[in-house]
ROKEGU-449023 format. One record per residue (C-alpha): residue number from 1; x, z negated, y. Coordinates in pm, whole numbers, plus 50000, padded with zeros to 5 digits. Each point is the difference from the previous one (the first is absolute). Example, Ala and Ser with C-alpha at 12.3 -4.5 7.8 and 13.67 -1.06 7.14 Angstrom:
<pts>
[1,[51230,49220,49550]]
[2,[50137,50066,50344]]
</pts>
This chain:
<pts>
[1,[01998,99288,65514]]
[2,[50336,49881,49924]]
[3,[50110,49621,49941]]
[4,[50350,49907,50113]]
[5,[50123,49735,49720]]
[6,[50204,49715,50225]]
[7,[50255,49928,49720]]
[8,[50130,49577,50001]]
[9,[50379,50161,50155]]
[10,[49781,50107,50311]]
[11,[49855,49698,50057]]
[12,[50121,49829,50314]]
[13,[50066,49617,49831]]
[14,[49965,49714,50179]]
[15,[50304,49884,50198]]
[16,[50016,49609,49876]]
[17,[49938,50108,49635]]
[18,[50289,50240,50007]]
[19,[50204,49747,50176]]
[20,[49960,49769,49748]]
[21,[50029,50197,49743]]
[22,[50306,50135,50065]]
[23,[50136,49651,50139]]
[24,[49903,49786,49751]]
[25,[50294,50139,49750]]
[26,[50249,49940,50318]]
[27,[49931,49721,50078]]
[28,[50046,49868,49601]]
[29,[50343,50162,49991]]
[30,[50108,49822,50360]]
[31,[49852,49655,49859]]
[32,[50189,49993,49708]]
[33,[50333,50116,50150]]
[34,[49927,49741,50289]]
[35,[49938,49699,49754]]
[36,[50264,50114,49743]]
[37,[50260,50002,50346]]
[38,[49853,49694,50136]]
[39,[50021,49811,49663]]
[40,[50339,50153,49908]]
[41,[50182,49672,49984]]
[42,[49720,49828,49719]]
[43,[50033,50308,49811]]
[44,[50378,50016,50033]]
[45,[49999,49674,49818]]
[46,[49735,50055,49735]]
[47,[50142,50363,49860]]
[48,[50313,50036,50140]]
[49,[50195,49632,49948]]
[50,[50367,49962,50069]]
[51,[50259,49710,50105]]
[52,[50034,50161,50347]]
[53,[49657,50074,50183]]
[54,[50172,50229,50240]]
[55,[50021,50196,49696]]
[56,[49634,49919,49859]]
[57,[49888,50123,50347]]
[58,[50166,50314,49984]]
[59,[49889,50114,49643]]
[60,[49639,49934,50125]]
[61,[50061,50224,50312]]
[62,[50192,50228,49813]]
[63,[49702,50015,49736]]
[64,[49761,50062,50336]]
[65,[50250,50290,50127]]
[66,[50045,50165,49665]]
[67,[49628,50049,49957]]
[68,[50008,50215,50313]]
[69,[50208,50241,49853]]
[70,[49782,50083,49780]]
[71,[49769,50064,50264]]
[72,[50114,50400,50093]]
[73,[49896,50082,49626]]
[74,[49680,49852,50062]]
[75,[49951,50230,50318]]
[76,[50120,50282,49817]]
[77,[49780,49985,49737]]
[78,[49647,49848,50151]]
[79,[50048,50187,50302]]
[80,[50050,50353,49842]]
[81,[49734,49876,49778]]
[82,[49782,49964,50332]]
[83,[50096,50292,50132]]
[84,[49907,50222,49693]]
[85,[49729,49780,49851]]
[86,[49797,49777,50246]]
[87,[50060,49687,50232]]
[88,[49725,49830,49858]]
[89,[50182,50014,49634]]
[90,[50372,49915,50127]]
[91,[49793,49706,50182]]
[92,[49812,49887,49708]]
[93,[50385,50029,49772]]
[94,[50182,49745,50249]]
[95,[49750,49733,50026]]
[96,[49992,49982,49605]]
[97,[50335,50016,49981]]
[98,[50076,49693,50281]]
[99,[49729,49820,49794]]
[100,[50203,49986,49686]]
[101,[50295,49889,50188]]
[102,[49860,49748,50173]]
[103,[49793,49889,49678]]
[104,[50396,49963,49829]]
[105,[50191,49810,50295]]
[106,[49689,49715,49994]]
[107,[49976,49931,49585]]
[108,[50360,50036,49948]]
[109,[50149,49681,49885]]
[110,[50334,49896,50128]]
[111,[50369,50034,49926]]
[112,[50005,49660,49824]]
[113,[49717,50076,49810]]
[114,[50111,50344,49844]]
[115,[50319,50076,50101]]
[116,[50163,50326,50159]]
[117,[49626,50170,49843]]
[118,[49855,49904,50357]]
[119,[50265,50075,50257]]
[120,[49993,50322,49849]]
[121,[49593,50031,49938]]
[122,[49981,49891,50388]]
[123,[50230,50292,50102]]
[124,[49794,50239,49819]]
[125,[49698,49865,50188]]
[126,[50120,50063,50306]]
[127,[50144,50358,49922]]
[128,[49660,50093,49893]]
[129,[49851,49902,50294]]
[130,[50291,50190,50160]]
[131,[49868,50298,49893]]
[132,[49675,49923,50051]]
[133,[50060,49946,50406]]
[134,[50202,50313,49997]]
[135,[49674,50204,50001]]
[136,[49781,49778,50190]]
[137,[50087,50066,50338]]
[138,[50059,50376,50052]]
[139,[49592,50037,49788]]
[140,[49805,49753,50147]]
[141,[50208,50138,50371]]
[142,[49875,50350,49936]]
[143,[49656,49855,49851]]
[144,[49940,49861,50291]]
[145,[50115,50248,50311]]
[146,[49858,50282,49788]]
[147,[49670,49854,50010]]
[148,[49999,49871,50417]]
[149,[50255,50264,50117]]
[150,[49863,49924,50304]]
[151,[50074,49604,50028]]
[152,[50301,50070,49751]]
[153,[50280,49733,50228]]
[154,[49699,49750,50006]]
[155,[49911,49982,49685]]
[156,[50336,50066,49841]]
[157,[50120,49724,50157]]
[158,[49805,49758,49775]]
[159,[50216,50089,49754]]
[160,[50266,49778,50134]]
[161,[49690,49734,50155]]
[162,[49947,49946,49597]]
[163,[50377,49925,50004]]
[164,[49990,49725,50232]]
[165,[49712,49845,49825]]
[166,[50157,49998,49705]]
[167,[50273,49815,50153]]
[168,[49757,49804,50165]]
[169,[49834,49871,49670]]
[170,[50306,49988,49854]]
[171,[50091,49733,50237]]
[172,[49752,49859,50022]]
[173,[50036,49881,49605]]
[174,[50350,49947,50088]]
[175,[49837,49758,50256]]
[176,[49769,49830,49826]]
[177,[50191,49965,49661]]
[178,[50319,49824,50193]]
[179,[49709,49740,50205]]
[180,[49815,49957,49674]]
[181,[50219,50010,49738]]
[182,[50364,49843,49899]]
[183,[50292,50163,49984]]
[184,[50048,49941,49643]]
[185,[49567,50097,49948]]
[186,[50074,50335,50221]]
[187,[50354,50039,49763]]
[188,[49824,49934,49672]]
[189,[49676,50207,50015]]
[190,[49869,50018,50362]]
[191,[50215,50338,50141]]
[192,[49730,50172,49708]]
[193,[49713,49940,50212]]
[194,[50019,50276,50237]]
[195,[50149,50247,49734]]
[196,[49624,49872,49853]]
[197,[49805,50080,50292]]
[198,[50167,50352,50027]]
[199,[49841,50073,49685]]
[200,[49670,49911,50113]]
[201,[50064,50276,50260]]
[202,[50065,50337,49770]]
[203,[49639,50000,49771]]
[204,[49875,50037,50352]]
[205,[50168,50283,50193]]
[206,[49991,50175,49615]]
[207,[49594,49985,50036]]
[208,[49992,50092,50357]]
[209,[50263,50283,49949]]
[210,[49778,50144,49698]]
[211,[49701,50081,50249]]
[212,[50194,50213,50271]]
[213,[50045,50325,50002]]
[214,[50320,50271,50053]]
[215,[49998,50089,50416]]
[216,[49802,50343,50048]]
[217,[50317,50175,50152]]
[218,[50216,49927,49666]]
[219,[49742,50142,49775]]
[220,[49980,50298,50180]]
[221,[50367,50038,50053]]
[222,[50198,50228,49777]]
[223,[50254,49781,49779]]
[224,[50381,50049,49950]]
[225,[50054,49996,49616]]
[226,[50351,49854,50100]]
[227,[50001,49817,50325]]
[228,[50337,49821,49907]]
[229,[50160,50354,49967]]
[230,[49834,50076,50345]]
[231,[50095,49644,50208]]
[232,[50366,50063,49848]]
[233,[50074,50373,50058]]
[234,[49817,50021,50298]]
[235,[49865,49647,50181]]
[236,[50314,49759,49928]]
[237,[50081,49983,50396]]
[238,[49624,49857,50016]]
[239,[50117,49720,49738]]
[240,[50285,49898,50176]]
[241,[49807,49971,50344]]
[242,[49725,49800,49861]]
[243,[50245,49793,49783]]
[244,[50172,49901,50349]]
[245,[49667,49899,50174]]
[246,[49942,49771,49756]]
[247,[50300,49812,49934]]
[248,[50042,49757,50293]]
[249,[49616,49904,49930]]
[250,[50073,49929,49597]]
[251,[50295,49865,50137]]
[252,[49805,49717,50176]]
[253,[49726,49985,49774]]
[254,[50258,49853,49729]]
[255,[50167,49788,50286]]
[256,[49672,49828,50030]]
[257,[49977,49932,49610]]
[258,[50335,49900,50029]]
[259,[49970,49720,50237]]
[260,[49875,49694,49778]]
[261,[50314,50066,49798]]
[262,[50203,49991,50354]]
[263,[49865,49755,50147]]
[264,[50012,49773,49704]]
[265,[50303,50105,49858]]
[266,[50260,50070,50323]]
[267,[49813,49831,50296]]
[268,[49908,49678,49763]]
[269,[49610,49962,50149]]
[270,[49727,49916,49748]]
[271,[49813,50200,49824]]
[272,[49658,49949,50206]]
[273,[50160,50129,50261]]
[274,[50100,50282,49884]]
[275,[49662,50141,49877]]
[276,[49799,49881,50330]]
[277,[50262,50276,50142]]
[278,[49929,50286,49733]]
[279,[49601,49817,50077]]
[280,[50032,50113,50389]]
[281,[50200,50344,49889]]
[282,[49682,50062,49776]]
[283,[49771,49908,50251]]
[284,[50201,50272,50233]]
[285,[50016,50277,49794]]
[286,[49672,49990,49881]]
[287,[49818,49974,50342]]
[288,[50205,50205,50226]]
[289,[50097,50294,49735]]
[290,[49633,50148,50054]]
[291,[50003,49959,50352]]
[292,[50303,50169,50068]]
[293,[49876,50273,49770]]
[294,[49682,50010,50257]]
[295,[50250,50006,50304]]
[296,[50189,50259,49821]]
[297,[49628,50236,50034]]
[298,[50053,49964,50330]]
[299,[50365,50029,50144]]
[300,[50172,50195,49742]]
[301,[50223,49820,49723]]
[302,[50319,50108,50135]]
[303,[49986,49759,50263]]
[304,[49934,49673,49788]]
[305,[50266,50129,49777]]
[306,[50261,50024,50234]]
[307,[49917,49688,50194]]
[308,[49992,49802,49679]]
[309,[50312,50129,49827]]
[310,[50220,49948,50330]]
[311,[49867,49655,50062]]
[312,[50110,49918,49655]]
[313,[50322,50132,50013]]
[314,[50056,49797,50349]]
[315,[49838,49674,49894]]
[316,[50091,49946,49656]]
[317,[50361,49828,50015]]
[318,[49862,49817,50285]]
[319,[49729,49835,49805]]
[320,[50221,49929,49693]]
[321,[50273,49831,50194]]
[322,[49679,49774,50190]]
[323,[49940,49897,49625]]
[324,[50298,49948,49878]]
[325,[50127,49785,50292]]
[326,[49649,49818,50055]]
[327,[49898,49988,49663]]
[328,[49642,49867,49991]]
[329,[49665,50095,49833]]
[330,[49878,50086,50403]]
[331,[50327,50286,49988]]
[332,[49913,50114,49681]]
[333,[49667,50069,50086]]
[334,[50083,50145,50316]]
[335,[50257,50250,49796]]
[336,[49778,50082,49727]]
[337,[49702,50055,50222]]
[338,[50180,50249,50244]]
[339,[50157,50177,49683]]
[340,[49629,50036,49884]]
[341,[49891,50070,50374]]
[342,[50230,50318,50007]]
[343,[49936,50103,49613]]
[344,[49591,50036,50053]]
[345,[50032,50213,50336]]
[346,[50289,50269,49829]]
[347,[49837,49929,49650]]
[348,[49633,50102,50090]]
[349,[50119,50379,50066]]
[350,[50205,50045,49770]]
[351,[49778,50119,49680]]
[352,[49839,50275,50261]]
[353,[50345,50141,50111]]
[354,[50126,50012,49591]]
[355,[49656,50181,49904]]
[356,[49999,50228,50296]]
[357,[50387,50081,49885]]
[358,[49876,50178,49676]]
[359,[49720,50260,49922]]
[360,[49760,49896,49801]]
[361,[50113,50171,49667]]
[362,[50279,49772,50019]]
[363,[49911,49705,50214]]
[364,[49945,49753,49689]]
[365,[50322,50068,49842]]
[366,[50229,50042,50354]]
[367,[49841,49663,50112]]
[368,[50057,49823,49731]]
[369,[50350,50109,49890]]
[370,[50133,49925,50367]]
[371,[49809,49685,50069]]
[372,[50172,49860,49622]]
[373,[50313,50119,50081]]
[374,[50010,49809,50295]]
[375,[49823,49708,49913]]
[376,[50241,49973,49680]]
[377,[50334,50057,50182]]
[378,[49873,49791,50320]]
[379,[49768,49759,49922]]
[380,[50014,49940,49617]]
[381,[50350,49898,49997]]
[382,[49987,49852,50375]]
[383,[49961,49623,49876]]
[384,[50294,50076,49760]]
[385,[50199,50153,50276]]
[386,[49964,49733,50243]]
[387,[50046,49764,49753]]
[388,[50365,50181,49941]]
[389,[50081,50035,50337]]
[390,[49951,49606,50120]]
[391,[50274,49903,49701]]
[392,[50218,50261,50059]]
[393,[49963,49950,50387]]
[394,[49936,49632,50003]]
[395,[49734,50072,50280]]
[396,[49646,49944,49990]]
[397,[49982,50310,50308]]
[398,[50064,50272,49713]]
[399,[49635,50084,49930]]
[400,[50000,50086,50399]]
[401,[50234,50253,49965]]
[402,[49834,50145,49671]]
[403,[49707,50055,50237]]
[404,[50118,50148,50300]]
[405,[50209,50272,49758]]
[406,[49672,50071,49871]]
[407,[49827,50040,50382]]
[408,[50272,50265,50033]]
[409,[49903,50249,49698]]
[410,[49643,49962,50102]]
[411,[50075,50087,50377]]
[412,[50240,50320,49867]]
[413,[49662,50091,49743]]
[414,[49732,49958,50271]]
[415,[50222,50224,50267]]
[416,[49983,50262,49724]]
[417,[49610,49937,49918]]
[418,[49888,50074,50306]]
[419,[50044,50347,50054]]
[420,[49763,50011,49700]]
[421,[49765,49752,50027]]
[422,[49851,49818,50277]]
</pts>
């Protein structure tokens, strides 16, 4: 009488352990990039100081963008790692890796204090969690759909719901510090807190993520020894389309971690109101991204996709001008809650279409290279750009017409997508 062995890869896991598991370590990375966005003018003053705070402003931004460059060498080198080696391991690297950078951008003492030592320490905290995020998404994407291929747009789509709670809590701090706090308490030693409380959030996700175990159909799979070679030479139409579904949704992702600095800054309301906004856009995304994914189960993605990309492309100038000409915290919630409105239904089935783009020997590395990419040409630098083109235009409309170019690639990638994918 023979005994079949079950091995731990054959297990079927438990669907909220995985979840969290994998979620956890996205949800750290879009906390700190929320807070660090959110807080951007404190920590424009405290590391990067100058006479004109135009200027100040745009080394901190430009110290947020530059980090996301190094986010494609990330992807290259924790997704191949992925692909060849395990999700579980590339899973485990990142969340160690956004722990030390977090750990650096909450102890390290200010520009006054040391000098140039901690603009410079505070860029190389943010480049390591750069690279860190670069591998995040595309293995704990394939983690997840290659263990529930069959709910694969439901629960990929909490991928992004962990997004919009991270923006949530990171509003929510923004919130409370600005009602609890002064401005010179918040300027001196308060914009740590949340940086803090993100660290509070990695010796977690690293337990949980110890105790899961590599999805049955990976194990089994035969790997590439080079899947770079292969996505490349053979797969590099794949990278492009799944690059251009995802750029109008990093596109608005940044917008949203944009708008305490635009509100503040170019539409001159306070600072409270600007994070009960990014509050309500967390709220949003973090409720309706999993629903839509459920909805998606049922009618198709295609159809939310569509519907959400060419409402956005109508609607967008349209809400920006109601802002700009009635500004008020009621418009700016209105703006920022349709923005996020729009985001959750295209976001939610968007992981599913990228991971059904690539074959699993290269769905780690294809995923993550193309969501970087775009999330470091689109979204990294889209605070920085908008930031540009209201001086050079003089207009605070210009981040509408960043978006709706944006609605355009992603309309050209999805006609392409679906003749593969639906």
């Amino acid at each position: 009488m023979s005994t079949t062995v079950q091995t731990p890869a054959a297990v079927k896991p438990n669907l909220y352990k995985t979840l969290f598991a994998t979620c956890v370590g996205n949800a750290l990375e879009w906390f700190d990039i929320a807070v660090y966005g959110f807080f951007a003018s404190y920590i424009a003053h405290a590391f990067f100081p100058t006479e004109d705070p135009s200027v100040s402003l745009l080394l901190t931004f430009g110290s947020f963008g530059v980090s996301f460059l190094i986010r494609p060498l990330g992807a290259i080198v924790l997704g191949a790692y992925a692909d060849r080696v395990g999700r579980k391991k590339a899973l485990l690297l990142s969340i160690m890796l956004m722990m030390v950078g977090g750990l650096i951008i909450t102890v390290m003492p200010t520009y006054s204090s040391i000098g140039v030592i901690a603009p410079i320490m505070i860029l190389l905290a943010r480049l390591i969690q750069g690279f860190s995020a670069g591998g995040e998404f595309g293995s704990s994407t394939a983690f997840l759909v290659e263990h529930f291929p069959e709910r694969r747009a439901f629960i990929a789509s909490w991928q992004f719901a962990t997004q919009g709670a991270s923006t949530l809590m990171a509003s929510a701090f923004g919130l409370g510090l600005t009602a609890w706090l002064t401005e010179a308490q918040i300027q001196e030693w308060g914009w740590r807190i949340p940086f803090a409380f993100g660290l509070l959030i990695g010796p977690v996700g690293l337990y949980i993520r110890r105790h899961v175990h590599e999805p049955a159909s990976f194990v089994s799979q035969e790997k590439h020894a080079a899947p770079l070679k292969t996505l490349m030479g053979q797969q590099k139409n794949l990278l492009l389309l799944a690059m251009g579904l995802m750029v109008i949704s990093t596109g608005v992702n940044y917008m949203l971690n944009y708008v305490p600095t635009y509100a503040t800054k170019n539409l001159h309301l306070p600072g409270s109101t600007a994070f009960t906004a990014t509050l309500v856009a967390g709220i949003i995304l973090t409720v309706v991204t999993p629903l839509m994914g459920l909805w998606a189960e049922k009618v198709g993605r295609l159809p939310l996709m569509w519907g959400s990309l060419i409402l956005l492309a109508v609607t967008i100038y349209p809400a920006f001008l109601l802002v700009v000409n009635h500004t008020n915290p009621t418009t700016l919630i209105l703006l920022v809650g349709w923005m996020a409105l729009l985001k959750s239904v295209y976001f939610s089935t968007v992981p599913s279409m990228m991971a059904d783009l690539f074959p699993m020997t290269t769905r780690a590395s294809g995923m993550a290279i193309s969501y970087n990419v775009a999330v470091t040409v689109f979204g990294g630098f889209a605070p920085l750009i908008c930031t540009l083109l209201i001086s050079l235009t003089g207009s605070s409309l210009a981040p509408s017409y960043y978006l709706m170019l944006l609605a355009l690639f992603s309309a050209i990638a999805l006609f392409h997508s679906q003749r593969r994918v639906r």
